[in-house]
C-alpha positions as CSV (number, residue, x, y, z in Angstrom):
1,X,-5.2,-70.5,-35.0
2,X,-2.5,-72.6,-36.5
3,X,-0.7,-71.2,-39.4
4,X,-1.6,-72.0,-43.1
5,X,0.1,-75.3,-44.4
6,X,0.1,-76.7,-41.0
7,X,-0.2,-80.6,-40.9
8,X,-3.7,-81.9,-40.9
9,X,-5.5,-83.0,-37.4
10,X,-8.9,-84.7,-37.3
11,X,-11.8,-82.3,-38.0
12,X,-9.7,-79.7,-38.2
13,X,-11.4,-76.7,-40.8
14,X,-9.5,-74.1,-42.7
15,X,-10.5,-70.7,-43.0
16,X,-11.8,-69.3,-46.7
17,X,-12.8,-65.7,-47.0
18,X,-13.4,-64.0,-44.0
19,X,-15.2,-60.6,-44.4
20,X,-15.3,-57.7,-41.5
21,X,-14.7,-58.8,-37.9
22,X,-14.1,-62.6,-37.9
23,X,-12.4,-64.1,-34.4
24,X,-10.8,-67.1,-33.8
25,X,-10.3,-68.8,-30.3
26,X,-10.9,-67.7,-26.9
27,X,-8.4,-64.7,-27.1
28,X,-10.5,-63.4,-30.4
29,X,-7.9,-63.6,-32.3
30,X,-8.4,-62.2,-36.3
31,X,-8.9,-64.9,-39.0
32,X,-6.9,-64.9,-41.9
33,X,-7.4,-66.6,-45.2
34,X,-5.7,-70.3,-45.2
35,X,-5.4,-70.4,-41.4
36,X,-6.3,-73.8,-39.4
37,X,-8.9,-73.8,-37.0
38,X,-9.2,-77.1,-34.2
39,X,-11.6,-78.7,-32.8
40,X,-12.2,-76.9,-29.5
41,X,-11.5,-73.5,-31.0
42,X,-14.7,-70.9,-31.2
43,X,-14.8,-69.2,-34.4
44,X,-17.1,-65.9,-34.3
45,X,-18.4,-63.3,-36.8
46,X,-18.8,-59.8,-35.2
47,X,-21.5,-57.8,-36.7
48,X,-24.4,-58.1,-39.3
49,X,-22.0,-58.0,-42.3
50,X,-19.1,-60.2,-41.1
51,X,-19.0,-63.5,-42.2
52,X,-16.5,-66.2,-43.0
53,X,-16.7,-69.9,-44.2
54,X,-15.2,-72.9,-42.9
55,X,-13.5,-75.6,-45.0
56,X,-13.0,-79.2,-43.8
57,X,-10.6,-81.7,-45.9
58,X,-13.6,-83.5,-47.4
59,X,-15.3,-80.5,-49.0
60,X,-17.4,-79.8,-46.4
61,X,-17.8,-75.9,-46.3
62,X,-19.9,-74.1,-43.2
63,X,-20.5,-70.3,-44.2
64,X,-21.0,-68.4,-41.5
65,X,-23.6,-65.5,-41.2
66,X,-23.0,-62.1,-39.3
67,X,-23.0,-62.2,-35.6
68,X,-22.5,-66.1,-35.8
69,X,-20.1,-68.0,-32.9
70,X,-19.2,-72.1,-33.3
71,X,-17.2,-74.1,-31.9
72,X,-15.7,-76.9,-33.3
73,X,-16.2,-80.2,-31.7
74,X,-13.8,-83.2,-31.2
75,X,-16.2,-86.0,-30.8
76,X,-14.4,-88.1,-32.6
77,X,-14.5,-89.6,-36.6
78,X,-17.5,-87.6,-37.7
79,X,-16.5,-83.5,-37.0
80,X,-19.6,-81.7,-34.4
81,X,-20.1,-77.9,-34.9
82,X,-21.9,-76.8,-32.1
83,X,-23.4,-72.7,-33.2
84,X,-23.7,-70.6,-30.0
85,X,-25.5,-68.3,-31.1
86,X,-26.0,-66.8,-35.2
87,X,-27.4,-68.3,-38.6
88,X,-24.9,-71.0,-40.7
89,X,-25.5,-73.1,-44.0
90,X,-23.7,-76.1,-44.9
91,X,-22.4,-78.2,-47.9
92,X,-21.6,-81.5,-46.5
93,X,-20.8,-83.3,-50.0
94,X,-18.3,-85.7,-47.8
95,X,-18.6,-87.4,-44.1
96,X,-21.6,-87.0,-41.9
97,X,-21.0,-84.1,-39.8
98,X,-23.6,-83.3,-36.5
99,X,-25.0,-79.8,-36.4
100,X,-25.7,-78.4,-33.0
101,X,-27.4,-75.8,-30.9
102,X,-28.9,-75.8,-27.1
103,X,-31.8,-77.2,-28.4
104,X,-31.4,-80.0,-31.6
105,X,-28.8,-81.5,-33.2
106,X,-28.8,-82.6,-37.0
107,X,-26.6,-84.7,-38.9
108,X,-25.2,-83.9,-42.5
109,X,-23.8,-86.0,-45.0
110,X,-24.3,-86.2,-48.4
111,X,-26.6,-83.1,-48.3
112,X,-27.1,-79.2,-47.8
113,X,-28.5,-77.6,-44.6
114,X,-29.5,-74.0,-44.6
């Protein structure tokens, strides 16, 4: 997790508001308000009442249920969440974004998904 006020990458979220047991990156490292989390890096809620949201530079905000894992995609301009396992909703008021799991993919823009 990069600290807060690093420079901006492409796709790169921020964290708002984690609540309980929220891990960021491989190591499972604990998410704090502000930090930057990369494409490639997993972000996971641990248990029923965790939760966190994910802000993107355009507005674009992913809330994250309890026992939710992501990762964040780099497939290039348009930003790919890929959920593991767990329930999310967007607000994707900016540029599309693709929605993933093992089985379908959706893509966002403009629009809420829930």
């Amino acid at each position: 997790v990069a600290p807060p006020g690093a420079a901006d990458v492409a796709a790169a979220a921020e964290i708002e508001s984690p609540v309980g047991d929220v891990r960021v990156g491989a190591a499972g490292g604990g998410a704090v308000h502000g930090a930057r989390v990369d494409p490639g890096q997993t972000v996971s809620t641990v248990g029923m009442t965790s939760g966190v949201t994910l802000r993107y530079p355009d507005g674009t905000r992913l809330v994250l249920a309890g026992d939710t894992t992501v990762t964040l995609a780099d497939t290039g301009p348009a930003p790919r969440v890929v959920v593991e396992r767990g329930n999310l909703s967007a607000d994707v008021p900016g540029d599309p974004m693709t929605i993933a799991t093992a089985e379908a993919a959706v893509e966002a823009g403009h629009a809420v998904v829930a």
